[in-house]
C-alpha positions, 0 to 999 in steps of 0.5 A: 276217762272211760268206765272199766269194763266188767272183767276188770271190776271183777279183778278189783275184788280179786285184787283186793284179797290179793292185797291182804295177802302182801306185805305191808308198804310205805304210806308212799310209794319208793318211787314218791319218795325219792323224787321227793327228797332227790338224790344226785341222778340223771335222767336216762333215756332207754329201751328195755325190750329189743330183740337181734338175729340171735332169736326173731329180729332182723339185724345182728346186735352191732346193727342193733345197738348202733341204731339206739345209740344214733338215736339218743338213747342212752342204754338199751336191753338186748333181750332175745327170747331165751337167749342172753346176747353178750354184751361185753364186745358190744359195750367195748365198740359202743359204749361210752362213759355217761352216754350210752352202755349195753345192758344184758338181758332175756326174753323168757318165753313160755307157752302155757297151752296156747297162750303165750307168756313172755317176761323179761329179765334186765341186767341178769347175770346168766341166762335163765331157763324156762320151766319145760312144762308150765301148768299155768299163766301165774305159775310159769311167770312167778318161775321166770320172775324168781329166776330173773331174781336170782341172777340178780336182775329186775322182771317185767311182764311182756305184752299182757295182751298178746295172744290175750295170755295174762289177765289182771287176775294173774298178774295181781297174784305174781309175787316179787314182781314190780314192773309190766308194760303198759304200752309196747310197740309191737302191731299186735299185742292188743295194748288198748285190748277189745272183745271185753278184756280191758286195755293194758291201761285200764288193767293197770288201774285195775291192780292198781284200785285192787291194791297191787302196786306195779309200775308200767314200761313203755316199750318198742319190742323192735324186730324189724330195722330194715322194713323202715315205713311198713306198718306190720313191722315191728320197728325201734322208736316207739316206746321206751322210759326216761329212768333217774339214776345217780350213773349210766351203769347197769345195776344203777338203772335197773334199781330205779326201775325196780323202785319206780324212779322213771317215767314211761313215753311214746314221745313225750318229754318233761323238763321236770317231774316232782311228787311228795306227800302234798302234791306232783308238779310235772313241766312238759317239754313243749313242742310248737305244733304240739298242744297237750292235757295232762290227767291226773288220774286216780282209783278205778282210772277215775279223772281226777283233774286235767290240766291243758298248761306245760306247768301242771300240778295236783294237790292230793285231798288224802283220800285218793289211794293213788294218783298218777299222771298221763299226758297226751300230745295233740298228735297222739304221743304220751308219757305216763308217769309212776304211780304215787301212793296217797293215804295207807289204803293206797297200792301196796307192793308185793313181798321182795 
């Protein structure tokens, strides 16, 4: 596991005052304690980021939706920029019970000077303006995140790195906020960063070492479904997160990503996923061709262990602050899962 970069040692100072500055947590993550006593749930299988011709995509919402539904998905977000795309007739000609609903979202999208600041709503009951004239990166995001929350909807922060618009620094200051991505589909968004600002991994254990608990989605950001094989195309498939939840309906999934019940994937599956005060056990559903490592990770992005079996699990020592997973697929496909919170000077969520 590769150092952090300068920039984003100096976000861990950054982050450990904004950490003073927030509410006190559980000595365990919300997401290690419900996989440790388990509630009636499945897993569920979704695509939070995906636009339609009613903002920058290619294909109207029926193409849209009927591509995921094709694929095995299990709920998709519509999420044009500044735009809520009915769902209603959507669910009406698509869903079905326990297989596959629609879920209304945004892309509220801002331009602070010249960066380029995007944060989503899922299952949003109106549309949600943004700011006319946003004066800074923190403040336009804490606009879109507290109005994602009045309407009774769960934010993520898009894309950090595109247009290099959102630093760790930033991100750590945004109250009420529990989810960003830490990897998106999209051929330019810079997910493993250059030029001195880190990756979108490494800001995560950068927040994470800092003392800011945020979960990570995976995303495909698809525009493109009628460019199949161009790789400049921002195309379906190719990012998304499994979320445990009792039922297949909207509010149900969205209250799972907001307490971190999902796991984030390229292209990895588990057959099963634990975690308690003692230890996590993951089994990665294998493929034949495939061989995998599976890293548990730590402060500072440090390797903690690395194991090279489906069957995998790690036993905390108490002093770790956080620990959590990702697997590697030999050709390039991942999972990560959420963060699990070890010992009281682990992460620490924002006030709610």
């Amino acid at each position: 596991m590769r150092q952090l970069s300068p920039s984003c040692r100096r976000a861990l100072l950054a982050g450990t005052l904004v950490a003073a500055l927030v509410a006190p947590a559980a000595v365990r993550s919300r997401a290690s304690q419900d996989v440790s006593s388990p509630a009636p749930g499945r897993w569920f299988k979704g695509n939070t980021h995906t636009h339609t011709v009613n903002s920058d995509g290619d294909s109207t919402p029926d193409e849209v939706v009927r591509w995921y539904r094709e694929h095995g998905y299990n709920f998709l977000v519509l999420s044009d920029h500044n735009y809520l795309t009915p769902t209603s007739g959507l669910n009406a000609v698509h869903g079905a019970p326990d297989k596959f609903i629609v879920i209304p979202g945004e892309e509220i999208t801002m331009m602070v000077s010249t960066k380029p600041v995007h944060v989503n709503g899922v299952a949003i009951a109106s549309y949600v303006a943004p700011p006319s004239s946003p004066d800074d990166v923190v403040g336009a995001i804490q606009w879109a995140v507290d109005g994602v929350r009045r309407m009774g909807g769960v934010p993520h922060v898009n894309h950090p790195n595109f247009g290099w618009a959102v630093s760790v620094e930033q991100l750590a200051r945004v109250e009420r906020l529990s989810l960003f991505e830490i990897y998106n589909g999209h051929p330019q968004v810079n997910n493993v960063g250059g030029g001195g600002i880190p990756g979108l991994e490494e800001m995560w254990d950068g927040l994470l070492t800092g003392g800011r608990l945020l979960y990570g989605v995976a995303v495909d950001d698809a525009h493109h479904f009628k460019r199949p094989g161009d790789p400049t195309a921002s195309g379906p498939g190719r990012g998304w997160v499994y979320v445990r939840a009792q039922a297949l309906e909207p509010r149900m999934i969205s209250e799972a990503l907001d307490r971190g019940d999902f796991y984030a994937s390229t292209g990895v599956e588990l057959a099963d996923y634990t975690a308690d005060e003692k230890h996590i056990a993951l089994n990665v559903r294998t493929t034949a061709w495939s061989r995998y490592r599976v890293q548990f990770i730590g402060p500072e992005g440090r390797l903690l262990a690395e194991k090279t079996d489906a069957d995998a699990s790690y036993t905390f020592t108490g002093s770790e602050g956080y620990v959590r997973v990702k697997v590697i697929e030999s050709n390039g496909l991942m999972a990560w899962t959420q963060p699990v919170v070890v010992g009281a000077s682990g992460p620490k969520q924002s006030k709610q």
